[in-house]
C-alpha positions as CSV (number, residue, x, y, z in Angstrom):
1,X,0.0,0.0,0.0
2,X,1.4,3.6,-0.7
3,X,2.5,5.7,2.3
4,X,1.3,8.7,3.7
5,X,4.4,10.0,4.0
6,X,5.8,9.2,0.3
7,X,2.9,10.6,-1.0
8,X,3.8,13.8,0.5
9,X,7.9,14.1,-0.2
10,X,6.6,13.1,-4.3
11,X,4.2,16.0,-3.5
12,X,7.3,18.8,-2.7
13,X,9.8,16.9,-4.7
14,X,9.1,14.6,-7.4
15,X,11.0,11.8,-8.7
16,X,7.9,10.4,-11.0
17,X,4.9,11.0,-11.8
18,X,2.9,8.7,-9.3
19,X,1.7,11.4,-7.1
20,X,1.0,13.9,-9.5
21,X,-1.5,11.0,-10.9
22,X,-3.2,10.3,-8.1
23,X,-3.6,14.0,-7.2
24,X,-5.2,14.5,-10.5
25,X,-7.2,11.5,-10.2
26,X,-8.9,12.6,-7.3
27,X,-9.1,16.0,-8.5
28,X,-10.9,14.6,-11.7
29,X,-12.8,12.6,-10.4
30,X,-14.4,15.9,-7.1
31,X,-15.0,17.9,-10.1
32,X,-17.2,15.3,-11.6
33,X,-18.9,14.7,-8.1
34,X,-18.9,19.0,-7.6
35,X,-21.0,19.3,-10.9
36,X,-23.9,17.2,-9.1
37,X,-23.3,19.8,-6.3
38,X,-22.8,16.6,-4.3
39,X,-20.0,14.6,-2.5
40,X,-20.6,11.7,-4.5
41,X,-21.5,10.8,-8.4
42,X,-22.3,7.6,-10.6
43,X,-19.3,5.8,-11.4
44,X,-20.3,6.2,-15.3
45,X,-19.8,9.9,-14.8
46,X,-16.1,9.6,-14.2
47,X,-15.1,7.3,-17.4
48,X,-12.0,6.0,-17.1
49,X,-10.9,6.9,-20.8
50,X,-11.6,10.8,-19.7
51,X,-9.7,9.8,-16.2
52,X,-7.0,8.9,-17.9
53,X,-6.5,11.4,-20.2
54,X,-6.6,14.4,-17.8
55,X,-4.0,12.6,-15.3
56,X,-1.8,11.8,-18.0
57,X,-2.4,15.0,-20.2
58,X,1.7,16.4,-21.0
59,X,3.3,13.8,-19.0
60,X,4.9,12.0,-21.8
61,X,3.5,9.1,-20.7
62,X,0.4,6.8,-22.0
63,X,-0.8,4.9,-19.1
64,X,-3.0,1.9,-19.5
65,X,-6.5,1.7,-18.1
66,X,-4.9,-0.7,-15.6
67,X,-3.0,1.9,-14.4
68,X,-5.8,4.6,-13.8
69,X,-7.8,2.0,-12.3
70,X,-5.3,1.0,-9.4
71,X,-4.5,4.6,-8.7
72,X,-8.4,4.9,-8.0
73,X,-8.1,1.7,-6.2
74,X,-5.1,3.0,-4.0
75,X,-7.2,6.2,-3.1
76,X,-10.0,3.8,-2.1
77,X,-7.7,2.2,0.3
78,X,-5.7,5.3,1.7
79,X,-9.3,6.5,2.8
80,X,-10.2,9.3,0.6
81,X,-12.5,8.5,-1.5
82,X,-15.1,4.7,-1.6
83,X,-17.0,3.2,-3.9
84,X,-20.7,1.9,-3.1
85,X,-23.2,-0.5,-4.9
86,X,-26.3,1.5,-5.6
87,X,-29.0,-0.6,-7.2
88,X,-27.7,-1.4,-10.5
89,X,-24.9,1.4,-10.2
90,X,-22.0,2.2,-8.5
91,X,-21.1,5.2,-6.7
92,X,-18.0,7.1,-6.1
93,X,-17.8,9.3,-2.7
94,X,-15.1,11.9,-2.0
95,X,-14.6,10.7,1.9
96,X,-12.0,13.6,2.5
97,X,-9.8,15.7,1.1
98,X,-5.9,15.1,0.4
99,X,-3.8,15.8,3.8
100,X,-0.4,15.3,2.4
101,X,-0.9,18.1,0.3
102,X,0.8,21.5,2.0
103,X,-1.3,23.7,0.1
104,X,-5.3,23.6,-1.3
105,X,-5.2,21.0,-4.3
106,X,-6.3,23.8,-6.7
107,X,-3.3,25.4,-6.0
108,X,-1.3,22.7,-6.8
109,X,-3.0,21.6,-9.6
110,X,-2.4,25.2,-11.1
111,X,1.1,25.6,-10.0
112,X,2.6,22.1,-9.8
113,X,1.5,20.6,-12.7
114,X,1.9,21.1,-16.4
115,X,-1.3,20.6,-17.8
């Protein structure tokens, strides 16, 4: 499982692009949930092919869906966002918001990476 702690040294000094992924990930995926006006969405409202071209957008890189996918599953486990069953759908709920980050995500989505 990913620690705390390296989550937040990637944060001030990156060595790769993991962090910056999973920050955008999450970001993604609360501005999907903020257009409801909500905390949560439908799962089908966050496609993963939009996902993963926003968190790999000027990276260099072209991540699988496999990729996108466990970074959504590691935010799952670190506590800040969960997925429920709802009838036939699936939900996604921002539980709270990311406290290895020093300064407001918008911030550092503006400032720390080239979008």
């Amino acid at each position: 499982m990913i620690d705390i702690e390296y989550l937040r040294a990637q944060a001030k000094n990156p060595t790769g692009i993991y962090a910056d992924v999973l920050i955008k990930t999450y970001y993604f995926i609360t501005q999907k949930c903020k257009a409801r006006n909500q905390d949560w969405c439908y799962s089908k409202e966050v496609p993963y092919y939009e996902l993963k071209k926003f968190t790999y957008a000027n990276t260099g890189y072209n991540a699988s869906l496999y990729v996108v996918k466990n970074v959504e599953k590691d935010l799952a486990k670190l506590g800040y966002i969960k997925f429920e069953k709802n009838g036939e759908d699936w939900t996604i709920h921002i539980v709270k918001p990311l406290d290895f980050l020093d300064e407001d995500i918008e911030q550092y989505i503006k400032t720390k990476i080239k979008r």
